[in-house]
C-alpha positions as CSV (number, residue, x, y, z in Angstrom):
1,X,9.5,-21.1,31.3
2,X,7.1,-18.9,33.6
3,X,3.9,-20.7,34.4
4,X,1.0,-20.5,37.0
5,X,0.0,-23.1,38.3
6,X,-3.0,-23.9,40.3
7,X,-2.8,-25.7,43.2
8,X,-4.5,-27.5,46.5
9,X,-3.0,-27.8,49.8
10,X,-3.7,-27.4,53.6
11,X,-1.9,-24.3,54.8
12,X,-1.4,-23.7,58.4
13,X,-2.0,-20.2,60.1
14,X,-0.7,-19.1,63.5
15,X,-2.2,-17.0,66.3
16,X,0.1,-14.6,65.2
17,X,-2.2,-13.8,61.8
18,X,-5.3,-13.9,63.5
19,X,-5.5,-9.9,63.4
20,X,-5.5,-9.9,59.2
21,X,-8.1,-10.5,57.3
22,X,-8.3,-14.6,56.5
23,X,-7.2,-14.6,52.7
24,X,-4.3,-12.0,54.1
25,X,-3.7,-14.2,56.8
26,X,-3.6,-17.4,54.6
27,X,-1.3,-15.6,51.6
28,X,1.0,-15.0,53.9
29,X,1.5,-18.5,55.4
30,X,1.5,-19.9,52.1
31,X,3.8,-17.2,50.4
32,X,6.0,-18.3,54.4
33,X,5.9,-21.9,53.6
34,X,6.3,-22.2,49.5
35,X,8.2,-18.9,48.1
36,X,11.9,-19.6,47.2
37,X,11.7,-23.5,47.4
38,X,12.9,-25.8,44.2
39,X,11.0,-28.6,43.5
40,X,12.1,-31.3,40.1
41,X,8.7,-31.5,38.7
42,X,7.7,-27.9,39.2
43,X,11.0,-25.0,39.0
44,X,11.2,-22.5,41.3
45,X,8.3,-21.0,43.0
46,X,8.6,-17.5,43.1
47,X,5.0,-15.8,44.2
48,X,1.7,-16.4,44.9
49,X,-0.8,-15.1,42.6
50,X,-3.9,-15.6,44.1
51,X,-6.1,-17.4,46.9
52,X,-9.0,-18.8,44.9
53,X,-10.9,-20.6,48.1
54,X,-10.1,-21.3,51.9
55,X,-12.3,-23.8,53.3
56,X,-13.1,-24.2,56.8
57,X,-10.5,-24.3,59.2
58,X,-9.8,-26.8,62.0
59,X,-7.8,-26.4,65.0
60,X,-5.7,-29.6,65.8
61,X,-5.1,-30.6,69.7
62,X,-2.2,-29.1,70.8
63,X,-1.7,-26.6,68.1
64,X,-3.1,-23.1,68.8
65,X,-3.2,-22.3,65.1
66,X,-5.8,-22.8,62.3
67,X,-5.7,-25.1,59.5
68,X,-7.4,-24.3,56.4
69,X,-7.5,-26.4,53.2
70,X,-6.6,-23.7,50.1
71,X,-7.0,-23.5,46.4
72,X,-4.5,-20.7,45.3
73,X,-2.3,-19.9,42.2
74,X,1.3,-19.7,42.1
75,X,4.4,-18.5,40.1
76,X,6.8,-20.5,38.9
77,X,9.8,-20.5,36.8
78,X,11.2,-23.9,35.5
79,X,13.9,-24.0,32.7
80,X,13.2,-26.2,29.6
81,X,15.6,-27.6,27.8
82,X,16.2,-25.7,24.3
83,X,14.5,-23.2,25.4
84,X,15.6,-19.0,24.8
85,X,16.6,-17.2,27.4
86,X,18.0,-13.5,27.7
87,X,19.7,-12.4,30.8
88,X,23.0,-10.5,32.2
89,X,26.7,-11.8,32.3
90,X,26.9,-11.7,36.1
91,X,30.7,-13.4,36.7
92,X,33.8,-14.0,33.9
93,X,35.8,-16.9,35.0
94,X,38.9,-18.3,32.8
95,X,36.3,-22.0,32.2
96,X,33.0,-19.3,31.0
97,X,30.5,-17.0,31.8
98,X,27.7,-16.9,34.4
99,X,24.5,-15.3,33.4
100,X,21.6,-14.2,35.2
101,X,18.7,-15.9,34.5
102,X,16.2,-13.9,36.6
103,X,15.6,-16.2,39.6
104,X,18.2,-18.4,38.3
105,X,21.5,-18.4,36.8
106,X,23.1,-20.5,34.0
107,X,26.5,-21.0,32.8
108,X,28.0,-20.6,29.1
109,X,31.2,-23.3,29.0
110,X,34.3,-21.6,27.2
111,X,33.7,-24.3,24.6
112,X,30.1,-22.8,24.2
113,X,31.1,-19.3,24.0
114,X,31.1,-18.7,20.5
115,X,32.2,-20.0,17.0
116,X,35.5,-18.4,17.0
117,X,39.0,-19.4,18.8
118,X,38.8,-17.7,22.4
119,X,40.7,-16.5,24.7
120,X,40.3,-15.3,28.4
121,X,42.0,-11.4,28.8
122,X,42.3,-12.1,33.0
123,X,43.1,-8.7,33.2
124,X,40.0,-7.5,32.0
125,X,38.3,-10.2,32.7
126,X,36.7,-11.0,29.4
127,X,36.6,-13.4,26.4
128,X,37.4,-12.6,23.2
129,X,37.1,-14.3,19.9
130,X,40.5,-14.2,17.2
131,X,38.8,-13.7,14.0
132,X,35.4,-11.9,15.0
133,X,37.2,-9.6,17.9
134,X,33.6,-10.5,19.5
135,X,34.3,-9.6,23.4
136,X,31.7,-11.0,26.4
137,X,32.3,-8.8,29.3
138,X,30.4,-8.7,32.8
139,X,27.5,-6.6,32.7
140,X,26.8,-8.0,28.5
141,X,23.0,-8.5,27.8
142,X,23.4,-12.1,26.2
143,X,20.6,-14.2,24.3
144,X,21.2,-18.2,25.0
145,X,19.6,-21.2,24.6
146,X,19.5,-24.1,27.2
147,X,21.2,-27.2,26.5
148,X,21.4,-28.9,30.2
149,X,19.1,-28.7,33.5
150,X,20.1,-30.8,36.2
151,X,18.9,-30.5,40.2
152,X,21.7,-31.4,42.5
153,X,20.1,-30.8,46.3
154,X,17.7,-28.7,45.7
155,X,19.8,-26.6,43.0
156,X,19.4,-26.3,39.4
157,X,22.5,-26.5,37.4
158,X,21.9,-24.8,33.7
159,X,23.8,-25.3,31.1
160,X,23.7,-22.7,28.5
161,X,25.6,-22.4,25.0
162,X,25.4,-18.8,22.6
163,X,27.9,-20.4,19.7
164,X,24.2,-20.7,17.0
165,X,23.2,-18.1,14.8
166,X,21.5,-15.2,16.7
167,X,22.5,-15.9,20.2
168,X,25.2,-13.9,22.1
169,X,25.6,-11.0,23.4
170,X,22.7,-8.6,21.9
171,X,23.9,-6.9,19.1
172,X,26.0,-9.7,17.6
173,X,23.4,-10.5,15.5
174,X,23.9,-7.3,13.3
175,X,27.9,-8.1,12.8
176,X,26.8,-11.1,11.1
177,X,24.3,-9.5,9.1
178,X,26.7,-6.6,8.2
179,X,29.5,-9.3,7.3
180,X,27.4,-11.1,4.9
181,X,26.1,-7.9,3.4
182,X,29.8,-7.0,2.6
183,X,31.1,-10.0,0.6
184,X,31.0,-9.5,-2.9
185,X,28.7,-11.5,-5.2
186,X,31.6,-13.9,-6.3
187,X,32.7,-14.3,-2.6
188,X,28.9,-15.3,-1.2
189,X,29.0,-18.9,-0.6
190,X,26.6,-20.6,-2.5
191,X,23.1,-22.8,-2.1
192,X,23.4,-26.1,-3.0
193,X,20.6,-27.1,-5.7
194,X,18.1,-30.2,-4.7
């Protein structure tokens, strides 16, 4: 889930930044110091938003640089468990698919593929299901819902499934709808009373 969150910290700025203005100068050191890093409680942090206050600075003895204490806003992603997500079948292995995630990227477990038997084509490099003739290809625009999230050093590990109703690759939906819609009145499985 994307969030911004705001936060507090003292952010240092070297001599090098003393030309910019200071909220440029102090963007870019903290943007230096927190884009890109993964931290358990908080996801990825992918931008800074904003620099709501700099305080006044103090230079240390022996640092040439200025240290400011900073309120500021940032971007973070952090998977939740159960959560939807849509992204793009970036690798097909024979043991599942790899999706893109946007800053991260999750994996679907052959077991978690789909509610069919399925098999891995290594030629082409794709799964396909016996009775549907569903294929997942690289390159597949796929709905999926997290079922694990794990950080091993510093690295989330995502584990995604698309075998429920709706999930998959996008346009899967419909075949179910379309199969349903075809079964004859006798054939339609029916509701259990209460």
């Amino acid at each position: 889930m994307y969030k911004i969150l705001s936060v507090e910290d003292k952010i240092r700025v070297p001599p090098l930044k003393f030309d910019l203005s200071l909220e440029e100068a102090v963007k870019s050191s903290l943007e230096e110091r927190w884009t890109g890093l993964i931290q358990r409680d908080v996801g990825v942090i992918l931008a800074m938003v904003a620099v709501d206050n700099v305080g006044e600075g103090k230079i240390l003895p022996g640092d040439g640089a200025i240290h400011y204490p900073v309120k500021f806003k940032m971007l973070v992603y952090k998977p939740e468990l159960h959560e939807l997500v849509k992204g793009n079948i970036i690798d097909v292995t024979e043991f599942g698919v790899f999706i893109r995630l946007g800053p991260l990227d999750g994996m679907v477990h052959v077991s978690q593929l789909m509610d069919d038997f399925v098999s891995y084509d290594q030629k082409r490099a794709v799964f396909v299901g016996r009775d549907s003739k569903r294929i997942m290809k690289e390159g597949d625009s796929v709905v999926a819902r997290i079922i694990s999230v794990s950080v091993d050093n510093n690295q989330y590990k995502i584990g995604l499934t698309t075998r429920q109703t709706g999930l998959g690759v996008v346009g899967w939906p419909k075949y179910e709808r379309v199969k349903r819609a075809s079964l004859k009145d006798e054939e339609r499985p029916r509701r259990k009373k209460r």
